[in-house]
N, C-alpha and C positions, 0 to 999 in steps of 0.2 A: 504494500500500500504506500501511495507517496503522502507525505506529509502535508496537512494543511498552510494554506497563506498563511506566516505570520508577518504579526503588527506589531511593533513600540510604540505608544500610546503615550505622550505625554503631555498632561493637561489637568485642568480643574479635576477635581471630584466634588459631589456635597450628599450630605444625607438626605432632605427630601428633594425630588425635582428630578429635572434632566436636565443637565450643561454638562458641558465637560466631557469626561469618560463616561462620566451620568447618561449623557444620553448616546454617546457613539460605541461604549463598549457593547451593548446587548446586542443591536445592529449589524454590527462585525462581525458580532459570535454565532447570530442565526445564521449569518449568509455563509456559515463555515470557517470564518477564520481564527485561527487561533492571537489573543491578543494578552501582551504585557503592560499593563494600566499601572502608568508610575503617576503621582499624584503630583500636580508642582502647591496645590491649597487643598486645603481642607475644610470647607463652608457647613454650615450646619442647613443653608439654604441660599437662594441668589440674595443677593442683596436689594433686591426691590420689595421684599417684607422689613416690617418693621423694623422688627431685631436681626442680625445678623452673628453669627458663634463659629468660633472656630479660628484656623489664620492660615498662612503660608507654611510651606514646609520649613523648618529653621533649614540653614543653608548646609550642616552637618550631616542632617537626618536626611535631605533629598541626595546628600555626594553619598552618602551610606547605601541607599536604595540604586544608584547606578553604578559605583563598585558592584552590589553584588547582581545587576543585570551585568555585567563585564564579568564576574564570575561563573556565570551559566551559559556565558558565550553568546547572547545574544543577540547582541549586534552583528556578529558573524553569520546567525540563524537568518536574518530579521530580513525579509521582503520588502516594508515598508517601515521608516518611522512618521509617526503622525505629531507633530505637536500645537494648540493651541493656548489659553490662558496659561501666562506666569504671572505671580506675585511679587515678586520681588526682583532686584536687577541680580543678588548674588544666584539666584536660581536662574535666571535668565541663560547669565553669563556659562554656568555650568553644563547647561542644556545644550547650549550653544558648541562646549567644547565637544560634549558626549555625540553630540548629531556628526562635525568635522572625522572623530576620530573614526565613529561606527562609518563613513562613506570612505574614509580611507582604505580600513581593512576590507571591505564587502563593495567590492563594483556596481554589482547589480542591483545595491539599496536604493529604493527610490524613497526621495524625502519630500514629504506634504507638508505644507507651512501654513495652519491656518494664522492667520497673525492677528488675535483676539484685541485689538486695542482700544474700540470705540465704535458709536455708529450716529447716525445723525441728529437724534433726539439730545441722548445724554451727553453727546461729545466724546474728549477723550478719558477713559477711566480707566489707564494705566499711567502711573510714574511716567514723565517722558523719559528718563532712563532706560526704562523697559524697551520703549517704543524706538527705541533707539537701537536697542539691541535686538529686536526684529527687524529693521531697517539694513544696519549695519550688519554685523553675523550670521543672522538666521537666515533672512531674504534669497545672500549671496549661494549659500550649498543648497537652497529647495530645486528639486525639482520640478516641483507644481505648488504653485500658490491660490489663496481663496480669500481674498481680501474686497468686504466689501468698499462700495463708494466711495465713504469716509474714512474709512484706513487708508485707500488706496490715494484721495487725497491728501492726506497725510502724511504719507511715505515720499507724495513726489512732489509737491507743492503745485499738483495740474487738478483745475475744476476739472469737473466728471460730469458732461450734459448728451456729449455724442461722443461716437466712436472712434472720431480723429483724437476725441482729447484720451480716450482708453489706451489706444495706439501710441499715444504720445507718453502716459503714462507708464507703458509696460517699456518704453526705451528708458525709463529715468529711473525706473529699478535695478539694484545690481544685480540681478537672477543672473545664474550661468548660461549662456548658449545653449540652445535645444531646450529651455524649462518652457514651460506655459505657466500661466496666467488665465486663473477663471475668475473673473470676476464678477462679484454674485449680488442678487438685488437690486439691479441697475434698473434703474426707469431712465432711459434715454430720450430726447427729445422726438423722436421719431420709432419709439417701442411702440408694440403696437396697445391700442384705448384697454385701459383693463389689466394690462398685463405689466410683469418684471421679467428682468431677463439675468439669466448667467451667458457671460461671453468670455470665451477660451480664447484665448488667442497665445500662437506660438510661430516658430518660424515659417511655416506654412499658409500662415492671417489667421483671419479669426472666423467662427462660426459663432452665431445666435442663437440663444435658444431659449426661448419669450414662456413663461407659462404665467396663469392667472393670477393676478394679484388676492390674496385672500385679504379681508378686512381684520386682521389678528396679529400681532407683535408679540411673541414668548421666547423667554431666553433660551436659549441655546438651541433655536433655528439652526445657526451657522457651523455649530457645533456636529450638531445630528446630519448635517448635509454633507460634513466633511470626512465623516465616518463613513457616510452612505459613497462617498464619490471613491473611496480607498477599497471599500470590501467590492463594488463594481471595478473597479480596477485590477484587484486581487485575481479574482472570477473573471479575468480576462475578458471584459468591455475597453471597446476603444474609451480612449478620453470624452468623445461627445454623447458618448450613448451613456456611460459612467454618468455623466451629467443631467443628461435627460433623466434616468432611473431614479438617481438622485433627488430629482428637483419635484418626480412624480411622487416618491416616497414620503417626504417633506411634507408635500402637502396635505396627502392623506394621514399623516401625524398631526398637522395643524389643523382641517378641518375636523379631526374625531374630537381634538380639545376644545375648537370650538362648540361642538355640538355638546359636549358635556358640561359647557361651559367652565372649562376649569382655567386657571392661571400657568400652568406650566403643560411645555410639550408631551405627549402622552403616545407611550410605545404599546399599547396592549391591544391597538385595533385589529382582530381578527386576520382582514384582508392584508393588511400592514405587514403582519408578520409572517401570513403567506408569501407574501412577494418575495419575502429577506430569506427563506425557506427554498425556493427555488431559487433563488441566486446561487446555491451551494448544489454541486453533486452529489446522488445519491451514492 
C-alpha cells in the first residue's frame, strides 16, 4: 500500500470554533490525508466573543514541538507544509527557518503560504513584525500563496480593483519563479453582479474563477479554503480545479452555518463531508 498525502500544518488552533487547524485539519483528514497540526496559538475561541483565553505558543515550547517534528523526520516525509496565523514574531521567525530548512532537505515539498494578517473590515490584526515576516521570509520559499485583497494590498503597496493591478501585485511579491498566487475574495471591478472570485495567477497568466457571493463573514473562511485547496492538490487536482472544489466546499460550509444560523464555520454538513470522502481513494 502506498502511503497517504502528508501535511505540516502550521497554524492557529482554538477550543470552540473552526480557524486555524480548527477548521483545515478534519478536511485534510477526510479527503485522506494524513496531517501534523503544530499549533503557532492557542485560543480558547476567535476573538470576536467577548472574552478571549489562552495565548501564543511561548517561543521554547513551539522550537520544542518542531525539534521533535525534525525528530520523526518529517519534513523529509512531508508532501506539503501549510502555514497560516502566527502570534508572535519569535514564532514567526522560527517557522520561517523550519519551512527554509524542511524545502532544502525534500525537493518535492510544496509550500502553501496562507498569510493570515488582516482583511478589510478589521484591518491589520497582526504585529507589523509579523506581517513583515510573511512578506519578507515566508512569501519568498511558498510555492502557492492565498492572500486575500487586503493582505495582498498590504504586502505590495498596489490597490486591488482589477486584474492589471493583481498582475501588478503578484510582480511586487518576492515569490520564487514558477509559484502562483491565488488570490481569494476578490470583487473586481468587472466580476461578474453577485459574485467573488479567487484568481490564480502564475507564469502561464491567470485564470478566474467567480463563484457566488454569500451574505455571511465567519472566521476562518480563509483558513478552511486553504486546507480544502492542499488536500485537492494532494489528490492530484490541477491548481484551478483544487480551487474550484475548494471554493464549492467553502460555501457549502458557509451556507449550512448560515442556515443554522450559527456564528462560526460549520464542518458537519452531511453532503460537505461527502464530497471530502470522495476526494480520497478507496
Amino acid at each position: 500500500m502506498t502511503r497517504p498525502p502528508f501535511v505540516i500544518s502550521i497554524q492557529s488552533q482554538v477550543v470552540f470554533g473552526h480557524v486555524g487547524n480548527s477548521a483545515a485539519l478534519f478536511p485534510m483528514q477526510a479527503a485522506g490525508l494524513e496531517v501534523a497540526a503544530i499549533p503557532t496559538v492557542i485560543f480558547s475561541n476567535t476573538p470576536d466573543y467577548p472574552t478571549l483565553r489562552g495565548r501564543a505558543l511561548p517561543p521554547d515550547f513551539f522550537c520544542d514541538l518542531l525539534q521533535g517534528a525534525r525528530e520523526r523526520s518529517l519534513p523529509e516525509r512531508a508532501d506539503f507544509i501549510l502555514t497560516g496565523y502566527i502570534g508572535s514574531l519569535d514564532v514567526a521567525l522560527m517557522a520561517a527557518d523550519f519551512v527554509a530548512e524542511a524545502k532544502a532537505i525534500n525537493p518535492r515539498l510544496r509550500y502553501v503560504c496562507d498569510p493570515v494578517m488582516g482583511d478589510a473590515g478589521p484591518g491589520l490584526y497582526v504585529p507589523e513584525t509579523i506581517a513583515d515576516v510573511m512578506r519578507d521570509r515566508l512569501l519568498p520559499l511558498a510555492d502557492i500563496a492565498t492572500p486575500n485583497p487586503f493582505e495582498l494590498s498590504w504586502l505590495t503597496g498596489q490597490e486591488i480593483a482589477t486584474l492589471a493591478d493583481l498582475e501588478a501585485a503578484q510582480t511586487r511579491l518576492r515569490m520564487a519563479p514558477g509559484a502562483h498566487l491565488i488570490a481569494t475574495g476578490c470583487a473586481l471591478e468587472d466580476s461578474p453582479a453577485g459574485h467573488i472570485e479567487s484568481v490564480v495567477l502564475g507564469a502561464g497568466g491567470a485564470s478566474r474563477h467567480p463563484v457566488a457571493h454569500l451574505p455571511i463573514a465567519l472566521p476562518g473562511t480563509g483558513d478552511l479554503f486553504s486546507g480544502l485547496v492542499v488536500a485537492g492538490l494532494a489528490r492530484g487536482l490541477p491548481l484551478p480545479q483544487a480551487v474550484e472544489t475548494a471554493q464549492h466546499l467553502t460555501s457549502r460550509a458557509l451556507n449550512h452555518a448560515r442556515t443554522l444560523g450559527a456564528g462560526e464555520v460549520v464542518l458537519s454538513e452531511p453532503d460537505f463531508r461527502r464530497a471530502l470522502l470522495m476526494l480520497a481513494p478507496l
